[in-house]
N, C-alpha and C positions, 0 to 999 in steps of 0.2 A: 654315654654311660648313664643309668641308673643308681640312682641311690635311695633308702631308703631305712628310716629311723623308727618305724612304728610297725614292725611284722608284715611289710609289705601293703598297709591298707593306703599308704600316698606313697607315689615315688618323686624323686625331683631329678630331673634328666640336666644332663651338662655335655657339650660336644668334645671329643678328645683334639683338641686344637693344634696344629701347626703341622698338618700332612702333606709331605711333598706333593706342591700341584700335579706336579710331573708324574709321581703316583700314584694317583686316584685308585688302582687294585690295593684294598685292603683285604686280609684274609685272614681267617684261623685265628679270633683273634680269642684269648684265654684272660681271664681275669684270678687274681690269688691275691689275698688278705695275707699282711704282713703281720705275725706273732707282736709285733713290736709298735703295732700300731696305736697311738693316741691320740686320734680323733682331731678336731677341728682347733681346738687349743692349744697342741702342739708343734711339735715343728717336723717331728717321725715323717718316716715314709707309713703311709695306710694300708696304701695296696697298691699294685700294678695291672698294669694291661699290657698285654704282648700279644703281637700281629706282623703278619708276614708281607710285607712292603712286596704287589705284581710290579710286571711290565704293563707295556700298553700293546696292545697289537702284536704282543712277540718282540716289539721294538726297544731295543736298551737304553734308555735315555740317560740313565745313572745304573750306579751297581743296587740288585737287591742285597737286603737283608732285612733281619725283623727288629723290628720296630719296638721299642721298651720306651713308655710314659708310667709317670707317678702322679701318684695325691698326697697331698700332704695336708689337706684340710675335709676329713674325712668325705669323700668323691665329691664335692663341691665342682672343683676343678680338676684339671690333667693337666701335667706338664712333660715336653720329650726329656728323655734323661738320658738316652745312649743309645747302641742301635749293635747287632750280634752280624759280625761278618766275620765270613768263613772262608779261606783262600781254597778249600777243597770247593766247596759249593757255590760262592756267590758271585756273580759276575757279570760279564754280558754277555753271557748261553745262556739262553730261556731254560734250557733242558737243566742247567743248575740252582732254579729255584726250590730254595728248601720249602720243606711240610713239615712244621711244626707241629709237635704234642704238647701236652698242659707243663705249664710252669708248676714250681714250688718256692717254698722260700723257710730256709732255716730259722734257727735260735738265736741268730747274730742279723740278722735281718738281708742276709744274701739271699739273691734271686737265682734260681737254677731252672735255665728252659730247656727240656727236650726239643730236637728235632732230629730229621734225616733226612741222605740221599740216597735209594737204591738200595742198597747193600750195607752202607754206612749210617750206624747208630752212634749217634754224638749228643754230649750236654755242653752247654756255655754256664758260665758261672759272670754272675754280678757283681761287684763288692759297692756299694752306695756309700762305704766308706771311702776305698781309695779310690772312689768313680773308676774300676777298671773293669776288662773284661777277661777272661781265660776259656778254653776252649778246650773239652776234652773229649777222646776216644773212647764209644763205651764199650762197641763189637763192631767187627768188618765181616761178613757172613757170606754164606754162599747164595744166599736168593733176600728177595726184596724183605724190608724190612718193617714196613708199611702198612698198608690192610686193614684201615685206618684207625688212630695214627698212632704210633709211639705212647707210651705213659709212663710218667715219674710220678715217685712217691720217698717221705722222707718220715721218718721217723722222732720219736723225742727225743732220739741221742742221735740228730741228724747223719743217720742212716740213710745212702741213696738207694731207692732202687728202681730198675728201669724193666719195662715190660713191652714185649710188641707180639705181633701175628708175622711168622714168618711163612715170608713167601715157600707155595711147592707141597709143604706139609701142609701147613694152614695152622701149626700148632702155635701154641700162650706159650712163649719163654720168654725168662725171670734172669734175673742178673744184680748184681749189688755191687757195695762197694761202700767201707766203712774207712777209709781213709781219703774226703771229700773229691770223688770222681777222678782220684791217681792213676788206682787199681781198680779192673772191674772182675766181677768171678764169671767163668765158666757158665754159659746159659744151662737154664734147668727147664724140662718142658713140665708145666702146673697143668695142662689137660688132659682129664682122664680119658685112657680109650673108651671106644664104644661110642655112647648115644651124642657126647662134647668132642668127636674127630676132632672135626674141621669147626675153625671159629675164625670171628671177625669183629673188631668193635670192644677193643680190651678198654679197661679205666679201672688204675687203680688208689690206695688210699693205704695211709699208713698211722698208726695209734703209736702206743707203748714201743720200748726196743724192740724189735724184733717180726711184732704184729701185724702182717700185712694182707690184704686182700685184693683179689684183682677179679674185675667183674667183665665178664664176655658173654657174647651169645654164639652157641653152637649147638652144630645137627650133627648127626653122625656122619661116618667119612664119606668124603666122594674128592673129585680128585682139586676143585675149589667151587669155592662160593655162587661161584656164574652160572655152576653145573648142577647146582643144586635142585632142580624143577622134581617136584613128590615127595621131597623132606619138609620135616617141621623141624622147626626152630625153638630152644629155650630160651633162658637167660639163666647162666651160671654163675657160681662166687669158688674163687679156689682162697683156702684163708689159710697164712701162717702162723704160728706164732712163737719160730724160732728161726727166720727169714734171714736175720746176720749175722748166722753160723755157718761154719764150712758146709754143713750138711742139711739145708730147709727141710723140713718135710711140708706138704702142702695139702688138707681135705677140700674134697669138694662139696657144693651143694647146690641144686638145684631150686632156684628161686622162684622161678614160676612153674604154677601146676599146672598151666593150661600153656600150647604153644603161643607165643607171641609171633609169631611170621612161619609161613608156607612158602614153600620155593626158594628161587634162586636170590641172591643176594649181591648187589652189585658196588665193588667197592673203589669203582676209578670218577666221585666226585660229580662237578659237570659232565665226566666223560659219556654219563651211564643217559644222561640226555641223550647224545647222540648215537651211541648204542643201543639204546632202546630196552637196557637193563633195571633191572629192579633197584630205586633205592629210596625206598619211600620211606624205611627206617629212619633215614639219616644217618648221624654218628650221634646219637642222645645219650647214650651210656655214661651213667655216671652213677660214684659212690661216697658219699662222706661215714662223718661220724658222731652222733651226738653225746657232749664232752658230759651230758648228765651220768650216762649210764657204761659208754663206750659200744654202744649199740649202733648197728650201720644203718643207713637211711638210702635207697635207691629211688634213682630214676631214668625210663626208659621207653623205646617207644615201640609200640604193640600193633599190630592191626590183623593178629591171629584169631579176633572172635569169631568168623568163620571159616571152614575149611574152604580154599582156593583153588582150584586147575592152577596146574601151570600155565607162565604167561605166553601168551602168543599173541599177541595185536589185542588182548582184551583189557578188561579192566583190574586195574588193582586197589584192594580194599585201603581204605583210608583207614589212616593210624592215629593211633592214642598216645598222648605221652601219661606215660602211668608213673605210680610213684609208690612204695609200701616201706616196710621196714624191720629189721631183725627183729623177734620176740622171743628168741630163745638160743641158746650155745654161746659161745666164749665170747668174753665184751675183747674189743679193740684198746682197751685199757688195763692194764694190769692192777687187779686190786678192784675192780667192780665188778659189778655182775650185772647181766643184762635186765632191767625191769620191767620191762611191758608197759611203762607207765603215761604213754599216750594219751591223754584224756578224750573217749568216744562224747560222741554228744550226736541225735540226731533230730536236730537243726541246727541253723546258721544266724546266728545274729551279725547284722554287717554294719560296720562305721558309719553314720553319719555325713554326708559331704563330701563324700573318696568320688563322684561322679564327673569328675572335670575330663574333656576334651576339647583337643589334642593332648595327649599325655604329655607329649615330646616334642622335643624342636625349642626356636627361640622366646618363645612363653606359650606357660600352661594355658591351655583354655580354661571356658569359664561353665561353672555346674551345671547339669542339667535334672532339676529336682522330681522330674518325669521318670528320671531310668535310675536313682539315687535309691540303691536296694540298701532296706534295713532287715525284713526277715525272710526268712527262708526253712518250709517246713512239706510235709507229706503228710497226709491223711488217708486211710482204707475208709472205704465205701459197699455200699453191698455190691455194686457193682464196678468196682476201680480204685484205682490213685490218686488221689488229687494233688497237686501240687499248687502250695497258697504263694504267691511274690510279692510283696507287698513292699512298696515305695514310698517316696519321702513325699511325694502331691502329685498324683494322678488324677486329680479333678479335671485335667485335660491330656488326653496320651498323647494326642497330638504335636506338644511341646514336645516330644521329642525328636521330632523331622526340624528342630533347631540347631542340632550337630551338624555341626561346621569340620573340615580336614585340615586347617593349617594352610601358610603361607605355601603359593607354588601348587596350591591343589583348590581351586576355585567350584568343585561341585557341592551339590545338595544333597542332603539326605534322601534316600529314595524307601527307604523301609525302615522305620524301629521296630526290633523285634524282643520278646522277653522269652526267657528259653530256661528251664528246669532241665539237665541233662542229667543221667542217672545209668547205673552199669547193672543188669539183673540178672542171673541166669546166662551169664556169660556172653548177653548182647550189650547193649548201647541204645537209649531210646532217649528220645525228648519229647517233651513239649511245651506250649506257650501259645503266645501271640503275637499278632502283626497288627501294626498299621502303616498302610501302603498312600503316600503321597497323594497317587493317582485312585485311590478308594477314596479317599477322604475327600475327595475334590466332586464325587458323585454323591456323597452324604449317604457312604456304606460304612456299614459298622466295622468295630475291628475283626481279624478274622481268628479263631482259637482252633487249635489243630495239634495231634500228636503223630509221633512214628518213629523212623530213623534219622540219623542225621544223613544230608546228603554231602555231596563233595564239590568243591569249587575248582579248576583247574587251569591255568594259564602257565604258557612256555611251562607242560612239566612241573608246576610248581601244585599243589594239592592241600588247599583249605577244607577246614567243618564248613559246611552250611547250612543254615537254622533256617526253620520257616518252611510256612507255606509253601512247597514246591511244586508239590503235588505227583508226585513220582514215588517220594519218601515218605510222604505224610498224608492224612485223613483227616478230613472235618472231624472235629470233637462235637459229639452228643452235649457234654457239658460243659459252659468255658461261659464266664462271666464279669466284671470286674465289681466288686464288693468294697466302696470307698476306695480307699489308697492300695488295695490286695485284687489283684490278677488270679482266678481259680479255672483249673484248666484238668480235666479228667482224662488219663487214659486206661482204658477197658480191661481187664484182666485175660481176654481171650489177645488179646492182641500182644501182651509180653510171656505167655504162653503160662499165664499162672492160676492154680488153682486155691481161691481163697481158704476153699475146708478142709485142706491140706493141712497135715499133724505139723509137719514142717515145713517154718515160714521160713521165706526168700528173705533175703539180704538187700536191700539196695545199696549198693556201694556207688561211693563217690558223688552224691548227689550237690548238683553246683547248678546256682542259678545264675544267671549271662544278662545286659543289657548291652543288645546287638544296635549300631548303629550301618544301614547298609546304602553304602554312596550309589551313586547313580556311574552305569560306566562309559558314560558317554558325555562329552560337550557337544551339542546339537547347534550354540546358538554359535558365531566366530570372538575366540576368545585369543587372544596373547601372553605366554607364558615366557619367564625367561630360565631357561638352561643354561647350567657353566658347561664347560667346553676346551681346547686346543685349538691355538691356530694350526693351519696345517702344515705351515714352513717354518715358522721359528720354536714350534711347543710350546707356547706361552699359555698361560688363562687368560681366557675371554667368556662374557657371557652372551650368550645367542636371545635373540628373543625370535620366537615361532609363532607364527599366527595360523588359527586353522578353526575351521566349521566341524572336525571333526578327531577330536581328541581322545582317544581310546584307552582307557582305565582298567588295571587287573581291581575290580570290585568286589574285593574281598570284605566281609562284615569285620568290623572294628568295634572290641572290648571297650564299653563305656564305665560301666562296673560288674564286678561280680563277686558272690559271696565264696565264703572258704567253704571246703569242701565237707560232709558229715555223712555217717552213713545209718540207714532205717529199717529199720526188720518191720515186716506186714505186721499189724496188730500192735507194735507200738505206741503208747497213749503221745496225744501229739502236742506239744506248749502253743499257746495262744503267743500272738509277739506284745512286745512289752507295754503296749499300749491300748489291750484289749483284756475283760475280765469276761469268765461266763458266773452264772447262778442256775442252780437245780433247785426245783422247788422241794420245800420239804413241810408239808402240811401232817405231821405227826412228829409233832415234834418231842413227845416224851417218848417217841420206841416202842411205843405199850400197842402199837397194832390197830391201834383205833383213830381212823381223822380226826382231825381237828374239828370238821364241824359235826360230829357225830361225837367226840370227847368232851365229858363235861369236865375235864379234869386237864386239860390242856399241858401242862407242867409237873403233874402228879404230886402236888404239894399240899395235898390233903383240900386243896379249897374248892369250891364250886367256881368256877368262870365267872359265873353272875358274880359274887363274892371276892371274886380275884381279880384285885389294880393290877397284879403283874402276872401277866400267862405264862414268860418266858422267863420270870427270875433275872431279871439283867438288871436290876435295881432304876428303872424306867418305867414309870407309871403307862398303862397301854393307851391314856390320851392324850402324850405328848410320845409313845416308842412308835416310829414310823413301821417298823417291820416287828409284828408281835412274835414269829417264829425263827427269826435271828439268819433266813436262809440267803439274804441279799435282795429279796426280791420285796417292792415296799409294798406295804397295804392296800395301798389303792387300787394295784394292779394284780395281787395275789389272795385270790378265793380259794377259801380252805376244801371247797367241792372237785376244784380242777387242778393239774398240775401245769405249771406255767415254766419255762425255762428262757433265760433272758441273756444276752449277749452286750457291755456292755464297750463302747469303746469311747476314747477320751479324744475330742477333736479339736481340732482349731479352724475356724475357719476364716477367710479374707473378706475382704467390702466385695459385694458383685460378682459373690463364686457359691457354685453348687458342687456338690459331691453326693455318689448313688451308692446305696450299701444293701448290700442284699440280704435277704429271707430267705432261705430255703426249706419250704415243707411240706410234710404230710398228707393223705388224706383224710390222718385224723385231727388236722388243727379245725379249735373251732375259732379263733379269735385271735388277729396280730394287730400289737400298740407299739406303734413309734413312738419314745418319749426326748425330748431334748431338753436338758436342764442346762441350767448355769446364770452366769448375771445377762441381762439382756438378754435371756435366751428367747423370751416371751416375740422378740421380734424376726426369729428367726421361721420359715416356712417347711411343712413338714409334709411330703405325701406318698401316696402308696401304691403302687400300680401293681396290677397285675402278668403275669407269666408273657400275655398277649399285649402286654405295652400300654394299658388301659388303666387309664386316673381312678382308683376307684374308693381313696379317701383321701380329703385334706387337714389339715389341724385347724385346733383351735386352741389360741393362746392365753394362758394365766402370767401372772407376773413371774419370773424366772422359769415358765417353762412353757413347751406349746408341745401337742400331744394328739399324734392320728392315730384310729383303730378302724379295723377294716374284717370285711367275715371271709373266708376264702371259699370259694366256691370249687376250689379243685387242688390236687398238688401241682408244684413245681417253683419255681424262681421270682419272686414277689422283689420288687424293688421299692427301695423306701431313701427319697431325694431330699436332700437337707440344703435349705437357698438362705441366703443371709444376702437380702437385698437391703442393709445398711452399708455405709460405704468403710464404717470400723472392722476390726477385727473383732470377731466373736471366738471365748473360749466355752467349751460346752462337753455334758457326758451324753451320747446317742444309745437307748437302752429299747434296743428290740428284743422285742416278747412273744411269744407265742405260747399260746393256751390250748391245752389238749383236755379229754378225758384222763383220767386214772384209769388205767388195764389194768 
């Protein structure tokens, strides 16, 4: 289990302890925050975990049931607290292993789990007071009750109500029960004919008395889900908000504008493995409620961005789990009102030191200050996107093929990769860069590239896959790394956008990734040990396996990544916090005339000649380092040219270099690397050109050393800052470049 105290930027993981060796099948398992919870101080229950205790082989070693552990030190630990057995379901018939649906937990701190068999919709009830358990009936119906799976929900005046997809129709029916799961009423079907027939994948949520919402996806009728090959699929919300009244009424609405799934839909779990059915959805559906405004918050999983054939032995599109949320119509709380009050922002500033791996297991790993994302932004270009990732010390990328997997998993990193994903125009594109173990071993540079994302696939199961693949993605024209910032261009022809367009594109959900990608293979003979069963008495044992050839699903593993924001083209773009720019401003009284053609500098009646202060800032002009107040100092700012300067504040180590890039014009006529600070004088500065050629070095004064260089052409100029002292150096790096005035 995960936990986490800071909006999710560290989590701290703890194993749910004391699981029948005998049943290693853990299932369905649901997590629910207890109202009454008081954190690590207290002695309350926090929250619970509920999961469905398998067999082994079909084999009955013990009776199933599900499984209920607590916390009572806010998810620190887990302890078992009881376990839900049912003389109708649990037993030794495999065939009566229950499917559980999501817990709840009331005003008095009782736990209430759905589940079912078949036809049979049941809730169990908890009391943590009198440690007991109860067992109630909520319908016995004519077709399966499943479809998956069941959903409870409870209200503020602990209101039950129970929701599923009944078999045959395929329709949402709703059921309550205001006297703690005695009595249940009458099912009601919540889905409208027409275009939400047939659905699959209920989840619902409950607010104020009475206010309930239940969230499913449906196409219109067909006779089920399996049958469905040429429909498109929504995502719907039926809301009430008079649900435990004799008589609900319930509106619909349609949550997505765009289908999220084409086709058929398959809802028998593993089974659709072996069936060879679609169920690449999953069961993601899900709804809360934010207690600010009483506004609903979903999330769900999509892979409708483009239209699909039906499947037949072919491929099926990779999904997204998405996530949006109410901005308008009636709060889930009585007495608010819905506010839209989300705060947009389009960039990401990211924590500091959240870079540790292994997330999880029996201790965290340790940071990795290579893939340690701090910002995260987009820029328009006249020809593209850029996308800036800028990390906590990239003066080598390399460190990051130092991700390590945790105890039991002895591979190497085989690819870091840094990935900007982004949703436009109703596709999905990325880009970034790699660096490949086996590149780096021939002394090839990193590789930058953009496109789609690709898919990763083992037994049926279907990962994102970043990078380089070369099927999904294209060499990028522009891709650089600029100090600690990763800049990675893709083309506007290529997300099918027209920049001089009246109306700019959106980029939603723009989330930058550091990809750690193992290696899937052991080549060399290693020894691993596996727990295990004996095969005569079912006891635990652990195996140890020796092999030359160990076979790994190599999926890329999240080292960090930033939260999510979204960009409109043409957006002005923040610099990250550790970078300024300056525009020159050589007129600086407004009056239309430069500076060095103005005798009157400040318009304060005086001649120049005559005038100690040009700029009025009460600084005599032989001791004010910048006489026009623009950021850019005198020594480097001619009143003839216009000069624009970048600058950034760095630190740097004993016996470490870092490359910051230039990017310019065919109109520059002059770029000055400047590095200031204490000791900066001993730091080394130089400039190379597009074509990787030295073609200035610095020379150093006491606090600062300073290279200028003429350009001979546009494009990517780099400029290398060495501190071959074995101290730390702290320093400001202020590239310049100098144009004409147009």
């Amino acid at each position: 289990m995960g936990d986490s105290q800071d909006d999710f930027q560290t989590m701290s993981c703890s194993k749910v302890g004391g699981t029948n060796p005998l049943q290693p099948v853990q299932d369905r398992q649901w997590v629910v925050a207890s109202p009454l919870a008081d954190g690590p101080s207290g002695d309350g229950i926090d929250a619970y975990i509920t999961f469905r205790r398998g067999l082994i082989n079909a084999t009955p070693l013990t009776e199933t049931a599900i499984q209920i552990y607590t916390t009572r030190d806010g998810g620190a630990s887990y302890q078992p607290t009881g376990e839900i057995t049912d003389p109708d379901f649990f037993g030794f018939d495999n065939q009566n292993v229950s499917q559980t649906g999501n817990p709840v937990v009331d005003s008095q701190g009782n736990l209430w789990q759905s589940y079912y068999f078949g036809t049979l919709a049941k809730v169990a009830k908890y009391d943590p007071v009198a440690d007991s358990f109860e067992v109630f009936e909520v319908a016995n119906r004519p077709a399966d009750v499943g479809n998956v799976f069941p959903t409870l929900a409870i209200d503020s005046a602990d209101n039950l109500y129970y929701g599923w997809i009944e078999g045959g129709s395929f329709d949402v029916l709703f059921s309550k029960s205001t006297d703690s799961a005695v009595t249940w009423s009458d099912p009601v079907r919540v889905n409208a004919p027409g275009d939400s027939e047939l659905a699959v994948n209920p989840y619902m949520v409950a607010g104020s008395e009475g206010r309930v919402a239940i969230l499913f996806n449906a196409t219109e009728g067909e006779t089920s889900p399996d049958g469905a090959d040429g429909k498109a699929w929504h995502l719907y919300l039926s809301q009430s908000l008079n649900a435990h009244t004799a008589n609900p009424s319930f509106t619909q609405y349609q949550v997505t504008d765009t289908p999220l799934h084409f086709n058929s839909i398959c809802t028998g779990g593993l089974g659709c493995t072996l069936s060879g059915g679609d169920r690449s959805l999953l069961e993601f559906n899900e709804v809360d409620i934010d207690r600010m405004d009483g506004s609903m918050v979903f999330i769900f999983a999509d892979n409708g961005r483009e239209q699909q054939p039906p499947l037949a032995g072919g491929d099926i599109p990779q999904p997204y789990i998405m996530a949006t949320r109410q901005i308008t119509g009636n709060s889930m709380i009585a007495g608010k009102s819905v506010q839209n009050t989300l705060p947009r922002t389009n960039f990401a500033q990211d924590r500091e030191g959240d870079s540790t791996y292994p997330k999880a297991g029996t201790a965290e790993g340790p940071e990795h200050p290579a893939m340690d994302i701090l910002f995260s932004r987009l820029e328009a270009t006249e020809t593209g996107v850029r996308a800036y990732m800028t990390m906590k010390d990239l003066s080598d990328p390399a460190d990051a093929l130092d991700v390590t997997f945790g105890l039991g998993d002895p591979r190497l990193t085989d690819k870091a990769i840094w990935v900007t994903r982004f949703e436009v125009n109703e596709k999905v594109f990325a880009l970034g860069m790699d660096v490949d173990r086996t590149a780096l071993t021939g002394q090839v540079e990193p590789v930058f590239w953009y496109g789609t994302p690709g898919v990763a696939r083992s037994s049926g199961i279907k990962r994102s896959n970043y990078g380089h693949q070369g099927t999904h993605t294209s060499d990028a024209d522009v891709g650089f790394i600029d100090g600690d910032t990763i800049v990675v261009e893709i083309p506007y022809d290529e997300m099918g956008i027209d920049p001089s367009a009246m109306d700019k594109p959106v980029f939603h959900s723009v989330v930058t990734f550091a990809l750690a990608h193992p290696d899937g293979t052991l080549t060399d003979q290693t020894c691993l040990d596996f727990p295990g069963l004996d095969d005569d008495e079912f006891t635990p044992i652990v195996e140890t396996i020796c092999s030359d050839d160990f076979n790994y699903f190599n999926n890329q593993r999240t080292v960090d990544a930033s939260k999510a924001y979204d960009w409109t083209l043409g957006d002005p773009t923040p610099l990250p916090p550790n970078e300024d720019e300056n525009s020159d401003d050589d007129d600086f009284d407004d009056d239309g005339s430069r500076d060095d053609t103005d005798s009157d500098d400040d318009n304060d009646g005086k001649s120049d000649d005559s005038d100690s202060d040009d700029d009025n800032d009460g600084r005599s002009d032989d001791s004010d380092s910048d006489d026009d107040n623009d950021g850019i100092s005198d020594d480097h700012d001619s009143e003839s040219k216009k000069e624009t300067q970048r600058t950034k504040y760095r630190s740097s180590n004993g016996n470490s270099s870092s490359t910051h890039a230039m990017v310019v014009d065919t109109n520059a006529l002059l770029l000055i690397a400047v590095a200031e600070g204490v000791g900066a004088e001993n730091l080394q500065v130089e400039i190379y050109n597009p074509a990787g050629m030295l073609v200035a070095s610095s020379v150093a004064t006491p606090g600062k050393t300073i290279a200028t260089a003429v350009p001979l052409g546009a494009g990517t100029y780099a400029v290398k800052v060495t501190n071959p002292t074995d101290g730390k150096l702290d320093y400001e790096l202020k590239l310049i470049s100098r144009t004409n005035w147009l």
